[in-house]
C-alpha positions in Angstrom: 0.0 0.0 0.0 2.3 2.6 1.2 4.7 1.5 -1.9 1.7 2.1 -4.7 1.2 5.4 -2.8 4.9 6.2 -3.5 4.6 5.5 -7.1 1.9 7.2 -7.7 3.4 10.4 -6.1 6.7 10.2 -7.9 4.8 9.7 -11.6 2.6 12.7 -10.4 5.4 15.1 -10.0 7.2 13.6 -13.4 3.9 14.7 -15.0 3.8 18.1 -13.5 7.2 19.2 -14.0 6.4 17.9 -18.0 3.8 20.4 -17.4 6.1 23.2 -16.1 4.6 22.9 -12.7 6.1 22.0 -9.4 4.1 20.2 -6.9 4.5 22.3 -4.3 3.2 25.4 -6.2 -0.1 23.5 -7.0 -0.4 22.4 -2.9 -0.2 26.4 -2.1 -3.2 26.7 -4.7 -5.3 25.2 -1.8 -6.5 27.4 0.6 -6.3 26.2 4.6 -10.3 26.1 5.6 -10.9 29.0 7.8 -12.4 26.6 10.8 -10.1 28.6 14.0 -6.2 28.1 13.6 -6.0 29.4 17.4 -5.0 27.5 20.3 -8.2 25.8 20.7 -9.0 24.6 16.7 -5.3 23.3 17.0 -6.1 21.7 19.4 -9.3 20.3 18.4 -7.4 19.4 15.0 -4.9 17.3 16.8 -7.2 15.7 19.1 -9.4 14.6 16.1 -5.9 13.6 14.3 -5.1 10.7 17.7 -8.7 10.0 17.4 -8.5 8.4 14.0 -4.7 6.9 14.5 -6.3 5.2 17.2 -9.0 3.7 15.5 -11.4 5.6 18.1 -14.8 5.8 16.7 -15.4 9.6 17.6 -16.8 12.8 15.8 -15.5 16.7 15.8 -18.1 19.4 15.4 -18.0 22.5 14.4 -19.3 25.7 12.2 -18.5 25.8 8.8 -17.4 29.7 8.9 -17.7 31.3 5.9 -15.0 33.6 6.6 -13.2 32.0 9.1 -11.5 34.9 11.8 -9.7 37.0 9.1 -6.7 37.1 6.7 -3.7 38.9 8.1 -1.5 40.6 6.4 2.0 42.2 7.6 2.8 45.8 5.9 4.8 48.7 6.8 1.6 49.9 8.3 0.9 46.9 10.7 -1.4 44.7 10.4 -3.8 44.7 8.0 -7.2 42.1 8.6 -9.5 41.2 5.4 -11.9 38.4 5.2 -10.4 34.6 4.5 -12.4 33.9 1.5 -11.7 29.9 1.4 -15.0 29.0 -0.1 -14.7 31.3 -2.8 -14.0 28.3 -5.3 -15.2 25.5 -3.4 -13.6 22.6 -0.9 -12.8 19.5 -2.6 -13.0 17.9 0.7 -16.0 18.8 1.9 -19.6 16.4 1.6 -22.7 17.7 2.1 -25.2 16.0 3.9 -28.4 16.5 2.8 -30.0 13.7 4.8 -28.6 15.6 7.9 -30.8 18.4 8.7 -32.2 19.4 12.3 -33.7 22.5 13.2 -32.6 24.6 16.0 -34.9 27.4 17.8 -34.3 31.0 19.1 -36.0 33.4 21.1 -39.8 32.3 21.5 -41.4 31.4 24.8 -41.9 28.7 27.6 -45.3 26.5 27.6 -46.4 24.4 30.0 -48.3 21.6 29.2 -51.6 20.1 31.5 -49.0 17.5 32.4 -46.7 19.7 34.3 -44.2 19.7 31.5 -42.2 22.3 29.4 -41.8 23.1 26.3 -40.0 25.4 24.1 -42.0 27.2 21.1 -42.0 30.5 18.8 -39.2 32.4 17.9 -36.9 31.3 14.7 -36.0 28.4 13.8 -33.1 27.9 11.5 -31.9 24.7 9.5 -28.4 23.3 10.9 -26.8 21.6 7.5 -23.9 18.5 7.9 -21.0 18.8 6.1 -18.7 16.0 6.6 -15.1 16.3 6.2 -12.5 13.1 6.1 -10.1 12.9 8.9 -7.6 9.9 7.7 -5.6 7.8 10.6 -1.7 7.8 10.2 -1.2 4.2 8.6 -5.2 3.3 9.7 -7.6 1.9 7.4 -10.1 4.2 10.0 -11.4 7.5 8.8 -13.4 9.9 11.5 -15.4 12.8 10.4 -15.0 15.8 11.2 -19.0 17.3 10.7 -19.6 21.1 10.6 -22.8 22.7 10.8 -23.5 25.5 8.2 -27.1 27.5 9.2 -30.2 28.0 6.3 -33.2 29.0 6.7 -36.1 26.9 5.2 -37.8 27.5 1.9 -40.9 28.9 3.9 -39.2 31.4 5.8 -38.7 33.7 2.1 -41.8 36.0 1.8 -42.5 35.6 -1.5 -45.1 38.5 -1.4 -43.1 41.0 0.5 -40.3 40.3 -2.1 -42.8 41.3 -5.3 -43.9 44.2 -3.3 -40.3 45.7 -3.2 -39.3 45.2 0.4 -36.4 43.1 -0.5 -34.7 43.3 3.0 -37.9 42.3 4.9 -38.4 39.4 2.8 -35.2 37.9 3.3 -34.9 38.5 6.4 -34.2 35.0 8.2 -32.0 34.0 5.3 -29.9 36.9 6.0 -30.3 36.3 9.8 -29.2 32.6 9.0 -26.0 33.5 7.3 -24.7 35.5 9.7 -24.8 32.7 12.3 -22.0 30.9 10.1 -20.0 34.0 8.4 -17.2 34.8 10.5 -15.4 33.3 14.0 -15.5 35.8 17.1 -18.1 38.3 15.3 -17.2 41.9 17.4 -19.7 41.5 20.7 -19.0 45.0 21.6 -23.3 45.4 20.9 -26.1 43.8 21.8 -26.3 42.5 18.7 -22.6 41.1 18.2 -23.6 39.6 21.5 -26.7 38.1 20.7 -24.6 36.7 17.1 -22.1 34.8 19.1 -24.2 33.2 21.6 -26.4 32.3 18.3 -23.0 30.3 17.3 -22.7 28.7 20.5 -25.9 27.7 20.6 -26.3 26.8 17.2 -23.5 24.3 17.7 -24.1 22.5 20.6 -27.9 21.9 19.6 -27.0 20.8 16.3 -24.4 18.5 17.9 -26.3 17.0 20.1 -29.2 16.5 18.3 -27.0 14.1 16.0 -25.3 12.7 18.9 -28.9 11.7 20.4 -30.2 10.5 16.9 -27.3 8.4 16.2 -28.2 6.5 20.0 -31.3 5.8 19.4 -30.6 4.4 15.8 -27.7 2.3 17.3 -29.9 0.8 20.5 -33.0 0.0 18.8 -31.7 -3.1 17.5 -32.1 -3.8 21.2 -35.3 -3.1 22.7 -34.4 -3.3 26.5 -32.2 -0.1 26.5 -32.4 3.1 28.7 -31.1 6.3 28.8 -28.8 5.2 31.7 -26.6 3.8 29.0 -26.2 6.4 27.2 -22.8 7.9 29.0 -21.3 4.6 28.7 -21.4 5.1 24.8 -20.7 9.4 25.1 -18.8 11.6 25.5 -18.9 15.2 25.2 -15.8 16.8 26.1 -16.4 21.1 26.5 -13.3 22.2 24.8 -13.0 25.6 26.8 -16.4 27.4 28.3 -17.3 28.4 24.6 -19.9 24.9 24.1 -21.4 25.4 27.9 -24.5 25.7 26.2 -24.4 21.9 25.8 -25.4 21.5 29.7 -28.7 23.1 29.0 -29.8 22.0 25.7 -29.0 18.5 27.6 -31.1 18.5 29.8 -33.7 20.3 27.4 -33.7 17.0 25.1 -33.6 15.2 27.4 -36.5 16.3 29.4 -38.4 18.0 26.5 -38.2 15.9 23.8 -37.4 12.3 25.1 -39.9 12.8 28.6 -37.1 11.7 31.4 -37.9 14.0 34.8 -35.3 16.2 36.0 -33.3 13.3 38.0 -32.8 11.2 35.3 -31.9 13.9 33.0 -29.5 15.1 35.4 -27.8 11.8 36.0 -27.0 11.3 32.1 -25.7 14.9 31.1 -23.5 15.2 34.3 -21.9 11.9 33.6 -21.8 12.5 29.6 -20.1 16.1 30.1 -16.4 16.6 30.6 -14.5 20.1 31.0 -11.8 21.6 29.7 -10.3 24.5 31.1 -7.8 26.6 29.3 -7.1 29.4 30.8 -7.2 31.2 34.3 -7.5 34.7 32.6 -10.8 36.6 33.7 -11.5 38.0 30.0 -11.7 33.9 28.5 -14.0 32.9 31.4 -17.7 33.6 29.6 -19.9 36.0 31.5 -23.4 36.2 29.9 -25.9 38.8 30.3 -28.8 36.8 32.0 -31.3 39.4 29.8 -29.6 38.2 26.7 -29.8 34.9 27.9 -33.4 35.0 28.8 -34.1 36.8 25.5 -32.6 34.2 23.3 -33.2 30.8 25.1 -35.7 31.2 27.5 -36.1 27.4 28.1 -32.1 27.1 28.6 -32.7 29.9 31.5 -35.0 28.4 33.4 -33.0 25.3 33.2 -30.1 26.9 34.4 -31.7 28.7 37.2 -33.0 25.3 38.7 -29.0 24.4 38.3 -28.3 26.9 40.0 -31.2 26.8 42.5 -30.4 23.5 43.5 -26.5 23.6 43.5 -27.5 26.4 46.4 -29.3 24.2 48.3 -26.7 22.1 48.2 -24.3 24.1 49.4 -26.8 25.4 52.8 -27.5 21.4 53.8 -24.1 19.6 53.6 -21.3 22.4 53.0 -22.1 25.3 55.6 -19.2 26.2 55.5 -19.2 27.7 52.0 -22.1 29.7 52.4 -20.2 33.0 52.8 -18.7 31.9 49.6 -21.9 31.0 47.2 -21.7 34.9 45.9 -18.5 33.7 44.0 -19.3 29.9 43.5 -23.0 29.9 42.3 -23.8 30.1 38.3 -25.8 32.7 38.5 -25.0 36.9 39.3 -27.3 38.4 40.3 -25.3 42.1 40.6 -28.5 44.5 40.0 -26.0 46.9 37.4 -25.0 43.7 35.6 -26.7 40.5 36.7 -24.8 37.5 34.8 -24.4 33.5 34.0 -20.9 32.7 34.9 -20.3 30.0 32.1 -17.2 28.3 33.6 -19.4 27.9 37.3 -21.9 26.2 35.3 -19.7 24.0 33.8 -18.1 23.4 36.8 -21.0 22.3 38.3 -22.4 20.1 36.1 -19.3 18.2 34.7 -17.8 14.8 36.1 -14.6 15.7 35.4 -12.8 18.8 35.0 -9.2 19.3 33.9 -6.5 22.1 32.8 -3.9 21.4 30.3 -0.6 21.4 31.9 0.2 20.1 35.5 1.2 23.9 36.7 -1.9 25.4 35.5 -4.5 22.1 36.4 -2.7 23.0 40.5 -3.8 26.9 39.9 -7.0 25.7 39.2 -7.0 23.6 42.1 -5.3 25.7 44.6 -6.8 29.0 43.6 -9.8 29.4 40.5 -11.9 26.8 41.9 -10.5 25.9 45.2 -13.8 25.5 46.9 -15.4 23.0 44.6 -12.3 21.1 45.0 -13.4 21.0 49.0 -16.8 19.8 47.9 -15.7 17.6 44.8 -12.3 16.6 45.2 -12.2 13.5 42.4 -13.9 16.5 40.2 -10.4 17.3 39.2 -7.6 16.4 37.2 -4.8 17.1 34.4 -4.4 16.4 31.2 -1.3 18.2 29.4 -2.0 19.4 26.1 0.1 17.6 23.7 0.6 18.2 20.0 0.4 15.1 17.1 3.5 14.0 16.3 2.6 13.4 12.8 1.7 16.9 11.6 4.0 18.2 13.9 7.4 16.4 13.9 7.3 13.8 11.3 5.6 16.0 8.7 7.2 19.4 9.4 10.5 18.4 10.5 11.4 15.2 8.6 15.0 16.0 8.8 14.8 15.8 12.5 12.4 12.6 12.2 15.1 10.5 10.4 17.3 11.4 12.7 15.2 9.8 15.5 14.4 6.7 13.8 17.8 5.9 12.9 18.7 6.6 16.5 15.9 4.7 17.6 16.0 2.2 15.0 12.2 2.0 14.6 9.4 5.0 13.2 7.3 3.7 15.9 7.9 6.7 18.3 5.3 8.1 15.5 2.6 6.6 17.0 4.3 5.7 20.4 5.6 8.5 21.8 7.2 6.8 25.1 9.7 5.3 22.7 11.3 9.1 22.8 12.8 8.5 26.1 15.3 6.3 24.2 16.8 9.5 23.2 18.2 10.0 26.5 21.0 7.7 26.5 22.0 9.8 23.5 22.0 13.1 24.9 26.1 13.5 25.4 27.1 11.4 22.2 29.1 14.0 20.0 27.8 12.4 16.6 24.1 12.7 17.7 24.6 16.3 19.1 26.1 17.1 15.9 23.4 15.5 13.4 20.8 17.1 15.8 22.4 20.9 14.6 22.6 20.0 11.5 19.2 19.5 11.1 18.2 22.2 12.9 20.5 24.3 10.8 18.9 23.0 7.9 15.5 24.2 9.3 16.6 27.5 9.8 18.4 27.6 6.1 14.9 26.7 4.7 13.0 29.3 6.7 15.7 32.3 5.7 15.0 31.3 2.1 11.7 31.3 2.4 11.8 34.8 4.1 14.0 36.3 1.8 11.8 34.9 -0.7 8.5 36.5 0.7 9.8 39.5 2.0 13.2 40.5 0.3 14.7 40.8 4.2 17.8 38.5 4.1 18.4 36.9 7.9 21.6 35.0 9.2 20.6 31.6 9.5 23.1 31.4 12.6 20.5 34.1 14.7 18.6 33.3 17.2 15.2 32.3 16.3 11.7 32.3 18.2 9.0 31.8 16.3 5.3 32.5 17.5 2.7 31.6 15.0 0.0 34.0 15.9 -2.4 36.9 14.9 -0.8 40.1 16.3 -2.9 40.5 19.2 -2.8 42.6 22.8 -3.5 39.5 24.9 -1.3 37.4 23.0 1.8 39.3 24.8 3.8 39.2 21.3 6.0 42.7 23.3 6.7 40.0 26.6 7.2 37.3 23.9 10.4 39.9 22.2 11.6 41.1 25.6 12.1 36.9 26.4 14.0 36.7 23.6 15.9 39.6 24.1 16.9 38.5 27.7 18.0 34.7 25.7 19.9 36.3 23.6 21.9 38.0 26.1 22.2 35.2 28.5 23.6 33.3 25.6 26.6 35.9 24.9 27.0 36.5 28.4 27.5 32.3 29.0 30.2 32.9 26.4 32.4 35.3 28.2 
């Protein structure tokens, strides 16, 4: 297998360079798909990459933006932000899913039923669309998907007689209303509309998600007739990548309760021990805050949910942990400040998660010792870590393969690929003077590539023998690019200093 794929590469780039063309001009031609190239979409990229190298049978979701974040662009003015138009031709990846198509409500109202129950009705309703996109194992015959949601409205919604009568805008309304959901990542929420948009996102995405999550149970178990809902963690998982898919607790227990009739308990039982949460960062401006009138505007049903969280969490609190009742102003979901009364989004997943965990061992302690010290005191299993990682594959063995063939011929195996342990057999290496010296040259040979390429791009020449720190980010306040410079800087002289 991998041999035929071999041939076939070499006897496509004989053809191209027939052609004039070199094979890596024709990769550049593809644009990357403008899904979040921060911190948490490489993450999620790498996680779904392990997924499918180890044959687990797991899904990503996600929006497919139509703009992505934005384009950057370095000039002698600064920065300069347009829109990353990666959908302008098409993306050969990409299959649509027409047989994949749930709706997903906004704003509306709360009845109750003769029976006691709840239900959600009214507002919009918007069309959440499945795109699947391949995500190949490394040396698998497994293949996840990665499925992203892109938001229509329905045929009905387009008022065909307010469109003949000239008031274009009015009759297009939810269409317009829908696209917006899915054009760009982190729309501004400075307004109560850009606010209202991004919660739309959130929203739309976790409803979406789990609809097809729930659907794809209940086509999977009614082979077998005896099965409850009580199963249903056993075969999911729902990991909250950050406090951005909180909404997921809610629209839970909404299903759950609304749609499939369990009563609160049992509902309660299955999404705590489905939902999992990851925290990234101790910074106060990445901890959500929502407006609770924004929230009650936009999912009333969610609310109301919430507030019985929160209600009962309380209770809680007053009848076994007494202790912490000078501390529920800080450790309950909801604030209710007068001037700004709030859902505190990390509290609520907090709360209603089985496991929470940061991504490094330092800052999973500072959550521990100091974020959320007292529901450590009241949930002390709660918490864990899991350090963040990145996939060798992409990573090392794709990006670096000069420094890849230098640790499989000191290893004398490629199975550190996959196994990762294996690199402790480096070790014994780490004073041998021919290893040392193959590991600069390939390092120097990394740093020849990228000077070429820089000189290439920007006609600035660089001595490949400089110091180099590379940070691949958007230039941004808060991601500390200045403290990143002044690191270097203080390197740089500790290095000439060492050498006096």
């Amino acid at each position: 297998m991998q041999l035929g794929i071999l041939t076939f590469k070499m006897l496509m780039v004989r053809h191209l360079n027939q052609l004039g063309h070199q094979l890596e001009d024709i990769v550049e031609q593809e644009k990357d798909a403008a899904l979040g190239n921060g911190g948490l979409g490489r993450l999620a990229s790498c996680f779904l990459d392990s997924m499918a190298t180890l044959n687990l049978p797991a899904w990503g979701y996600g929006l497919r933006y139509r703009y992505g974040l934005f384009k950057q662009r370095i000039t002698k003015e600064g920065q300069e932000e347009i829109a990353e138009d990666w959908l302008e031709k098409f993306s050969p990846w990409e299959v649509v899913r027409h047989d994949v198509v749930f709706p997903v409500r906004f704003f509306g109202h709360v009845e109750v039923n003769p029976d006691g129950s709840r239900k959600w009705v009214g507002g919009d309703t918007v069309q959440a669309l499945a795109y699947d996109v391949p995500i190949p194992g490394y040396k698998t015959k497994n293949t996840i998907s990665l499925r992203l949601w892109e938001a229509r409205a329905s045929s009905d919604d387009f008022n065909l007689f307010l469109f003949n009568d000239g008031q274009y805008e009015s009759a297009s309304q939810l269409h317009s209303g829908a696209q917006q959901i899915c054009a760009v990542l982190y729309p501004g929420d400075a307004t109560e509309n850009g606010k209202l948009l991004r919660l739309k996102q959130q929203f739309f995405l976790c409803s979406a998600s789990l609809q097809d999550i729930i659907l794809r149970f209940k086509e999977r178990k009614n082979e077998n007739r005896s099965w409850k809902w009580s199963e249903f963690p056993s075969k999911v998982a729902v990991q909250l990548n950050d406090t951005h898919p909180t909404l997921a607790i809610p629209e839970l227990m909404r299903l759950l309760m609304d749609n499939e009739g369990l009563g609160w308990d049992e509902a309660w039982d299955v999404t705590t021990r489905t939902v999992a949460y990851t925290n990234h960062t101790v910074l106060p401006e990445a901890l959500e805050k929502w407006s609770q009138s924004v929230m009650w505007k936009l999912l009333p049903r969610h609310m109301e949910i919430i507030e019985e969280i929160d209600t009962r969490f309380i209770t809680m609190i007053r009848t076994t942990r007494t202790d912490l009742e000078s501390k529920l102003p800080s450790i309950c979901i909801l604030d209710n400040n007068p001037q700004k009364p709030v859902v505190r989004m990390a509290n609520l997943c907090v709360v209603s998660s089985h496991k929470v965990n940061g991504v490094a061992q330092l800052h999973s302690d500072i959550l521990k010792a100091e974020l959320f010290a007292d529901y450590v005191s009241i949930w002390p299993k709660k918490f864990q870590n899991k350090t963040n990682g990145i996939t060798p594959r992409r990573w090392l063995r794709f990006c670096s393969p000069e420094l890849s063939d230098i640790i499989t011929k000191w290893l004398k195996t490629d199975q550190w690929v996959t196994k990762l342990d294996l690199l402790v057999g480096l070790r014994k290496f780490a004073e041998n003077a021919d290893f040392q010296a193959e590991w600069s040259s390939a390092k120097m040979a990394n740093k020849q590539r990228l000077a070429q390429y820089i000189l290439r791009e920007t006609g600035v020449s660089i001595d490949p023998n400089s110091l180099f720190d590379i940070q691949v980010k958007r230039i941004h306040e808060y991601k500390r690019q200045l403290l990143n410079i002044l690191g270097a800087i203080y390197r740089y002289k500790k290095l000439n200093y060492a050498r006096r």
